[in-house]
TORBA-417388 format. One record per residue (C-alpha): residue number from 1; residue in one letter; x, y, z. Coordinates in Angstrom, 3 decimals. Example, Ala and Ser with C-alpha at 12.3 -4.5 7.8 and 13.67 -1.06 7.14 Angstrom:
BEGIN
 num residuo       px       py       pz
   1       A   12.300   -4.500    7.800
   2       S   13.670   -1.060    7.140
END
This chain:
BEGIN
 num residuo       px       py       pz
   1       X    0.000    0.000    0.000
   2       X    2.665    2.438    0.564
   3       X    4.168    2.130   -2.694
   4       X    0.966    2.778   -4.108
   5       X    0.638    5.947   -2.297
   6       X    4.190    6.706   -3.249
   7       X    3.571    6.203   -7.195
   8       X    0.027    8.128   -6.781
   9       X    2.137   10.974   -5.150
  10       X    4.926   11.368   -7.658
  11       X    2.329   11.030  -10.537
  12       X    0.648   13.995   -9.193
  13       X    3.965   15.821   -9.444
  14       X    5.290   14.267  -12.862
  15       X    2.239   15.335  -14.580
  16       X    2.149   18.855  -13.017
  17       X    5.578   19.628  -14.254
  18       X    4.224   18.315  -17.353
  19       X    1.079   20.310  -17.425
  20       X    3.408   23.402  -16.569
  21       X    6.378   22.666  -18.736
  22       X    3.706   22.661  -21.771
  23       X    2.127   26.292  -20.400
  24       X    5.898   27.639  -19.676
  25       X    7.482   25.922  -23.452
  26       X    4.587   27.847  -25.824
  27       X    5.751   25.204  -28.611
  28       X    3.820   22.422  -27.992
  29       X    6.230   19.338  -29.714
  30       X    8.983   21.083  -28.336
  31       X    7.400   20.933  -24.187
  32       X    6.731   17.181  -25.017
  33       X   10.130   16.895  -25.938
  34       X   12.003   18.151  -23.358
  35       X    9.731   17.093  -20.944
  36       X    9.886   13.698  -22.237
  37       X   13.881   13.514  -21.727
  38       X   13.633   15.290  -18.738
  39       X   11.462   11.837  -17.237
  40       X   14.049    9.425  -19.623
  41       X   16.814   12.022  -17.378
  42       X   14.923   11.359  -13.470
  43       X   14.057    7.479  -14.875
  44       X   17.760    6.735  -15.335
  45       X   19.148    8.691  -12.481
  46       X   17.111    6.621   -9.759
  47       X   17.016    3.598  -11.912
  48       X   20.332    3.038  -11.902
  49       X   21.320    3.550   -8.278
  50       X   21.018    0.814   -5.491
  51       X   17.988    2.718   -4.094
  52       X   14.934    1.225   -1.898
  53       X   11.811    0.073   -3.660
  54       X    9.841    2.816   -1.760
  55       X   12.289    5.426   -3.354
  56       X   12.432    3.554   -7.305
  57       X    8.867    3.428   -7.054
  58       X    8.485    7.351   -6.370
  59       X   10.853    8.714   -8.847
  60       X   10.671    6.278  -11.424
  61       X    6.972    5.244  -11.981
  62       X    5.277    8.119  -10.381
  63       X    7.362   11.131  -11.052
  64       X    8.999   10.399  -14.139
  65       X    5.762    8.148  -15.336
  66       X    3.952   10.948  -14.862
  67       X    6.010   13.454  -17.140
  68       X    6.496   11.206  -19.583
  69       X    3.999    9.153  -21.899
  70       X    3.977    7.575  -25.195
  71       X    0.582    8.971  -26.312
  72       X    1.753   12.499  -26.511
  73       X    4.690   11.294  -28.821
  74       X    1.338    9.541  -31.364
  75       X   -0.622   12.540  -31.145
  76       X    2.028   14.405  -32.850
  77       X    2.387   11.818  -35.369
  78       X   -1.683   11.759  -35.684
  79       X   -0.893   15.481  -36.317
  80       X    1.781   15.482  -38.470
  81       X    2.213   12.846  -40.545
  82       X    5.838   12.992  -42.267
  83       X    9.141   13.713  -42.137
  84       X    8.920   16.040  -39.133
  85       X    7.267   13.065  -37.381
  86       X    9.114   10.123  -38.106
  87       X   12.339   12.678  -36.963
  88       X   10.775   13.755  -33.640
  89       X    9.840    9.946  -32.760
  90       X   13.708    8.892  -33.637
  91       X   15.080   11.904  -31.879
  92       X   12.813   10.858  -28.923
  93       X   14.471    7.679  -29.273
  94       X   17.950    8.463  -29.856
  95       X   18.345   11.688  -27.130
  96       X   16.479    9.185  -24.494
  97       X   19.175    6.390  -25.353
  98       X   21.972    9.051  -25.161
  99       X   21.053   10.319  -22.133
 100       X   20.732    7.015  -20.525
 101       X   24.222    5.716  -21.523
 102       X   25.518    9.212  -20.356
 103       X   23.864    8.584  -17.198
 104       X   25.182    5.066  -16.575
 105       X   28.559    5.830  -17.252
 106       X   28.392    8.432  -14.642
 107       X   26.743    6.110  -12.135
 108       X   27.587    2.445  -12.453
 109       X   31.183    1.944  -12.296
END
């Protein structure tokens, strides 16, 4: 049960930054974006590290579940069919994977 409360609570504040990030970033594929790597960014961080379940499940499923989400990355391609699409879904990709690595080297040694 407390894990539950602990996802619940860092969903609340994942998807406020992402609610806010969109109102602060006036271009809307660019919010997603960042946003987006920002979660792949806190996901990694606290994924990697020897952390407690209580902890993993805050940061990873709530906080940086709730920024991220793969629907946002359709709707742009239910928008925009095309080249700018298919580049912001293998950008997505390829920054998230970048990050990542960058983030393991750093942490697991």
């Amino acid at each position: 049960m407390k894990s539950l409360v602990l996802v619940g609570a860092g969903g609340v504040i994942g998807a406020l930054v992402r609610y806010l990030s969109g109102e602060a970033i006036s271009s809307y594929p660019l919010a997603i974006f960042l946003v987006n790597l920002l979660g792949v960014a806190i996901a990694g961080y606290f994924g990697f590290q020897r952390i407690s379940l209580e902890r993993r499940a805050f940061w990873v499923a709530g906080v940086a579940g709730g920024m991220t989400t793969f629907s946002s990355v359709a709707l742009i391609h239910a928008e925009n069919s095309g080249l700018l699409a298919i580049a912001y879904f293998f950008g997505t990709v390829a920054a998230s994977l970048a990050i990542l690595a960058l983030i393991r080297l750093k942490l697991v040694r």
